[in-house]
C-alpha positions in Angstrom: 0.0 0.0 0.0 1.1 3.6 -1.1 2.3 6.0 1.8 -0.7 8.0 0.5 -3.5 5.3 0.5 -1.9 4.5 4.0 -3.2 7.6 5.7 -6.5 7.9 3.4 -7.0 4.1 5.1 -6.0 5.3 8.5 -8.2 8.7 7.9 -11.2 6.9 7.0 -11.1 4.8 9.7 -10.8 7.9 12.3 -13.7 9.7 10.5 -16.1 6.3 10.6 -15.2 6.0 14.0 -15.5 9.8 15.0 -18.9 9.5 13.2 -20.6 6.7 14.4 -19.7 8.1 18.3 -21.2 11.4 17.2 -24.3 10.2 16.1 -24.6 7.3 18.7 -24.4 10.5 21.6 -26.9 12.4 19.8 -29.5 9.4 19.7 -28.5 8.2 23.4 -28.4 11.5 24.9 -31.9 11.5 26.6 -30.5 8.9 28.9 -27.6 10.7 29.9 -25.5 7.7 28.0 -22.7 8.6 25.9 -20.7 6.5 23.3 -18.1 5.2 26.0 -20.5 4.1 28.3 -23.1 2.0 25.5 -20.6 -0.7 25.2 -20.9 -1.5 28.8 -24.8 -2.1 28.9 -25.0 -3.9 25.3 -22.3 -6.4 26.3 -24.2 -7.1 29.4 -27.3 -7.5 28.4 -25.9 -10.8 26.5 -23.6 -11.4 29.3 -25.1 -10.5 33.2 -23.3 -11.7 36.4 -19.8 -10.9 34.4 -17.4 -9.6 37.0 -16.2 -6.0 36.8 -12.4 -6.9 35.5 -14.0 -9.5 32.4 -15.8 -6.8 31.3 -13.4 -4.5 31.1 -11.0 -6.9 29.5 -14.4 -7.5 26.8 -15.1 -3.8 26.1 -11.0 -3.1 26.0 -11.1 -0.2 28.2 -8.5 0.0 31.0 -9.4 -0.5 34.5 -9.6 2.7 35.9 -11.8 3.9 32.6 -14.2 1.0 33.1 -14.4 1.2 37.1 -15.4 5.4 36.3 -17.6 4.2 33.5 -19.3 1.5 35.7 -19.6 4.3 38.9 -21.1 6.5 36.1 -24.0 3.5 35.1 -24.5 2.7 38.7 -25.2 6.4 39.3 -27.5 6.5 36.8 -29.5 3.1 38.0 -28.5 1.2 35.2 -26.3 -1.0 36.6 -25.9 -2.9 40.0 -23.5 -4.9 41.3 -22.8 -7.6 44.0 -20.3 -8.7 45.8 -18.6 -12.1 44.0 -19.0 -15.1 46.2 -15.9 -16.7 45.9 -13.9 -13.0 45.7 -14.9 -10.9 48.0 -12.7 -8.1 45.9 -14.3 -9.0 42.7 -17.9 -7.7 41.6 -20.7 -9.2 39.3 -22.5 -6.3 37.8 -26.4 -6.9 36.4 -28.3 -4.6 34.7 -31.3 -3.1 36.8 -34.7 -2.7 35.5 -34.5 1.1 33.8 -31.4 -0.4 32.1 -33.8 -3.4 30.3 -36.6 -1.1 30.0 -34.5 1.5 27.4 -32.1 -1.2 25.8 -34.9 -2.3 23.3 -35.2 1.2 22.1 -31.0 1.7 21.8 -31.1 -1.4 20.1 -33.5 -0.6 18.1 -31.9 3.2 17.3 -28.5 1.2 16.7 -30.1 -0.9 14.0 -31.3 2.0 11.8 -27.6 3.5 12.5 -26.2 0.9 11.2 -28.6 0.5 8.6 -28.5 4.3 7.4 -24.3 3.9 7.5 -24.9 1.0 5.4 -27.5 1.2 2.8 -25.5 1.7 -0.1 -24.3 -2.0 0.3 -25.2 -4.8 -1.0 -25.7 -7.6 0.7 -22.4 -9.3 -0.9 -20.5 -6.0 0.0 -22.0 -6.1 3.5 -20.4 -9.4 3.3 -17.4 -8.6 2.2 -16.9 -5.5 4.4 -17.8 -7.7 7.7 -15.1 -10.2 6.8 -12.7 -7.8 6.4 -13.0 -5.7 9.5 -12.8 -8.4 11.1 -9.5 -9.7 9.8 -8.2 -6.0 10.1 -9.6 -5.8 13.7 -7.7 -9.6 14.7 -4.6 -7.9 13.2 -4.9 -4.8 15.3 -5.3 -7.1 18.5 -1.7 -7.8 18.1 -1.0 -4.4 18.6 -1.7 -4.7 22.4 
């Protein structure tokens, strides 16, 4: 790859990214969520009872970030979280009842993100594009 498509690659990506948090604070902002905190509630609302560090380690935030953004959720009465019986330094968070009364509407507001960023696709380019993020987010992993 040219020097120059280099940073139109790396620019693109920045702007996609930059773009999607943008419009994901705009739609989320009534519930006093932003972009860094939505990760947290989607990946538990698949995954309850996950302690506080496997989380963090699943949403590839550090620590300190997550244990603010998980104060921030708890604050809010999204999240709870209890005592882990076999740690008592560890915590299982859950998601309380305003949390799973509103995540059907994100999820819902997601889906037509998505499917505005993506309407020009075809199906075979959706295809195409999925497999290939992914390959280009398993080589980034490395970079940790």
């Amino acid at each position: 790859m040219q020097e120059t498509e280099t940073m139109h690659f790396i620019m693109l990506n920045s702007k996609i990214f930059r773009n999607t948090q943008i419009y994901l604070d705009r739609i989320i902002k009534e519930y006093e969520l932003s972009s860094g905190s939505l990760p947290y509630l989607l990946f538990l609302d698949k995954n309850e009872g996950i302690s506080q560090n496997k989380l963090s380690e699943e949403i590839g935030n550090d620590k300190a970030m997550s244990a603010r953004t998980i104060s921030k959720l708890i604050q809010l009465d999204y999240l709870y979280k209890e005592q882990h019986e076999k740690n008592s330094r560890a915590y299982r968070l859950y998601l309380t009842e305003k949390a799973k009364q509103i995540l059907p509407v994100i999820h819902e507001k997601v889906q037509g993100m998505v499917g505005l960023f993506t309407e020009d696709l075809t199906e075979e380019d959706l295809l195409i594009t999925m497999k290939s993020l992914k390959k280009i987010y398993d080589s980034t992993q490395k970079l940790r």
